[in-house]
C-alpha positions in Angstrom: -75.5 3.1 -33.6 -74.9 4.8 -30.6 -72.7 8.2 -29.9 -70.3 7.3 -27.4 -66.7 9.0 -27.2 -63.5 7.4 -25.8 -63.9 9.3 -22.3 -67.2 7.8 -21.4 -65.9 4.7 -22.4 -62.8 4.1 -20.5 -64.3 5.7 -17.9 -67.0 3.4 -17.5 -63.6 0.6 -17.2 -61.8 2.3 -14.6 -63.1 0.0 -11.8 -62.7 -3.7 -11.7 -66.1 -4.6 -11.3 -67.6 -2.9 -14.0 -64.3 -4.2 -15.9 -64.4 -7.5 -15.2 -69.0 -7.4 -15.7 -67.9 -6.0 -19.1 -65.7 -8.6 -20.0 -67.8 -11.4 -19.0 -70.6 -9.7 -20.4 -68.9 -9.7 -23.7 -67.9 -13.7 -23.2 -71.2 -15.1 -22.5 -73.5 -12.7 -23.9 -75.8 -12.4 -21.1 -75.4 -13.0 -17.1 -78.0 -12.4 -14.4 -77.2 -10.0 -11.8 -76.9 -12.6 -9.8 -74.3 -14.6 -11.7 -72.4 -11.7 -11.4 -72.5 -11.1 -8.2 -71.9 -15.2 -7.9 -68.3 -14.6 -10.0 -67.2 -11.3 -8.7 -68.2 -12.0 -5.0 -69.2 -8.5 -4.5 -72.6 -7.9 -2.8 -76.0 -7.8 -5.4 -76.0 -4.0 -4.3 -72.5 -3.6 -5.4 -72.7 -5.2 -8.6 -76.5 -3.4 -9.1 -74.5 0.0 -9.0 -71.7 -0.8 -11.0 -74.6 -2.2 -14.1 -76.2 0.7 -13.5 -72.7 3.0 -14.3 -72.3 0.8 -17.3 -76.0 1.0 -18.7 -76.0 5.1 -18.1 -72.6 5.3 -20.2 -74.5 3.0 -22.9 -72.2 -0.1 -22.8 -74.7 -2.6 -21.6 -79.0 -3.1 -21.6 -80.9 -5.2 -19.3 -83.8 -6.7 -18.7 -86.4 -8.5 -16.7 -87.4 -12.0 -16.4 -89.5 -12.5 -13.4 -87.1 -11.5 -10.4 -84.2 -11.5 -12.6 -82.3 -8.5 -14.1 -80.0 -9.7 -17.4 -77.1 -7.8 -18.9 -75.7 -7.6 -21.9 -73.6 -5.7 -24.0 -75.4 -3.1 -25.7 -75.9 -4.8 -29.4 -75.2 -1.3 -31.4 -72.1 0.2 -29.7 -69.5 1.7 -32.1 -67.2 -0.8 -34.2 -64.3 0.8 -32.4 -65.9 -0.3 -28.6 -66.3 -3.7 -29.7 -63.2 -4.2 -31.2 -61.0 -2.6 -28.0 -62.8 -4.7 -25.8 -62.3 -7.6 -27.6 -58.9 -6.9 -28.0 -58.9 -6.3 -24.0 -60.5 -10.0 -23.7 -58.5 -11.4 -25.6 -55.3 -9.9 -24.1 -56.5 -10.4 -20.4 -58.4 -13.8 -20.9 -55.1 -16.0 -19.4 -54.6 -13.7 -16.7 -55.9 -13.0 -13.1 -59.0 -12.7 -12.1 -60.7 -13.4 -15.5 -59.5 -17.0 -15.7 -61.0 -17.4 -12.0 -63.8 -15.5 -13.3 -65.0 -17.6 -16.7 -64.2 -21.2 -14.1 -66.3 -20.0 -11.5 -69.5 -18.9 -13.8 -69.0 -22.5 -15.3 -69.3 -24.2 -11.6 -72.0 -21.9 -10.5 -74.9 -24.2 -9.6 -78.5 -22.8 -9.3 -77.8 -20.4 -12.6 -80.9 -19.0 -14.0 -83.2 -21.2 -15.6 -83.1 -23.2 -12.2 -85.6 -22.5 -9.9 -83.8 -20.6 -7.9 -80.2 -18.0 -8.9 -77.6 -18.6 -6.4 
């Protein structure tokens, strides 16, 4: 299990595309960078940044398929991370931009597995 402390954590949040990565992230287990970038509609170098914030603090790995990058929540964070950001999903999940968010990742054409990410 990883050492992490509150600070780092909430930290990491403080910026709604690492927030909103995160969240989604912790929906659907594990999005391209370019699914992200897709969602949010910030540029790939944007959304490349803000992973990298979030892997550094330890809240999400990644890794390589071909061209891709994948994210996902890092699978031993502390019992308290999981459950605040689960709490945070669940509080946050009928509100703006995360409904926009989870109903444009299901309309995305071209997701990975495709021959081609959007």
């Amino acid at each position: 299990m990883l050492n992490i402390n509150p600070e780092t954590v909430l930290s990491a949040l403080d910026n709604s595309t690492r927030f909103r990565s995160v969240l989604l992230l912790l929906e659907h287990g594990e999005l391209c960078v370019c699914e992200l970038t897709h969602v949010i509609g910030a540029s790939q170098p944007n959304i490349s940044r803000n992973l990298a914030q979030l892997r550094e603090a330890g809240l999400v790995i990644d890794r390589r398929e071909g061209q891709w990058i994948y994210y996902q929540i890092t699978p031993d964070l502390p019992e308290w991370v999981i459950k605040m950001l689960q709490a945070v999903a669940l509080g946050s999940e009928k509100t703006e931009p995360f409904q926009s968010d989870h109903k444009a990742l299901a309309a995305m054409s071209g997701r990975p597995g495709a021959k081609r990410c959007a």
